[in-house]
N, C-alpha and C positions, 0 to 999 in steps of 0.2 A: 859535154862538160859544162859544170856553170861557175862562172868565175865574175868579181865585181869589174865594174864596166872600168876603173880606174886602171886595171891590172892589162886589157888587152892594148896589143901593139896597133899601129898603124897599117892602115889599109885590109884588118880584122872587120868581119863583118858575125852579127849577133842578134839574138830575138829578146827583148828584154821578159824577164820572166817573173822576177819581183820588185817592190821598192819598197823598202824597210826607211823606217827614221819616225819623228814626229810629225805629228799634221801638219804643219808647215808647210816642211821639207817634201814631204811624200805629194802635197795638194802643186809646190812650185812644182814640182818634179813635173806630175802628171801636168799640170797645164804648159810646159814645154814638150806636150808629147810624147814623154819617157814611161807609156803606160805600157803591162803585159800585153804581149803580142806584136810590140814597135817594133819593126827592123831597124838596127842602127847598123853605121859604118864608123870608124874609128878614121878621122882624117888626120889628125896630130895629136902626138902622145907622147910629151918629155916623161917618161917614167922616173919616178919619184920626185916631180916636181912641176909646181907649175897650172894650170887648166889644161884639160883635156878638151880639145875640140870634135864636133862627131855632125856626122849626119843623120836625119832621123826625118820620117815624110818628107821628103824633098828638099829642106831649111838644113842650113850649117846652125848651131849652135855650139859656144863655148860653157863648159860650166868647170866648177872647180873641183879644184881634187877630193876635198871632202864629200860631196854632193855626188860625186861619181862613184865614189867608195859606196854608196847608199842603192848602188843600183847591179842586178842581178841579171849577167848575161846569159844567155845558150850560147853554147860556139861551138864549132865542129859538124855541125848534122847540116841539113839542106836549108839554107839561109837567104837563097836569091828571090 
């Protein structure tokens, strides 16, 4: 199932698969290492509000709810 990285719950683990947005947006994205094929982990996630914090290559990062709307999980399949 692919769902926006904004949407899954905490302690959710995911492959990112897309990043949609403007050059910008898609260029910060990828330089926090939120490119296809990342493993991320969901470590805090106020749902509908707030930053989403995640793990991703070894680094905690927070980004914001909009920014994380922009980004395209896999979840469900073998993700370890």
């Amino acid at each position: 199932m692919i769902v926006q990285l904004s949407k899954l719950k905490e302690g959710m683990k995911g492959i990112v698969v897309k990043v949609s947005g403007g050059r910008g947006a898609v260029k910060r994205l990828y330089d926090m290492g939120l490119v296809p094929g990342a493993k991320i982990r969901i470590v805090r996630n106020a749902l509908f509000r707030g930053p989403v914090e995640i793990e991703v290559k070894g680094s905690r990062l927070v980004i914001g709810r909009g920014l994380a709307s922009r980004v395209l999980v896999s979840v469900g399949g073998s993700t370890s």
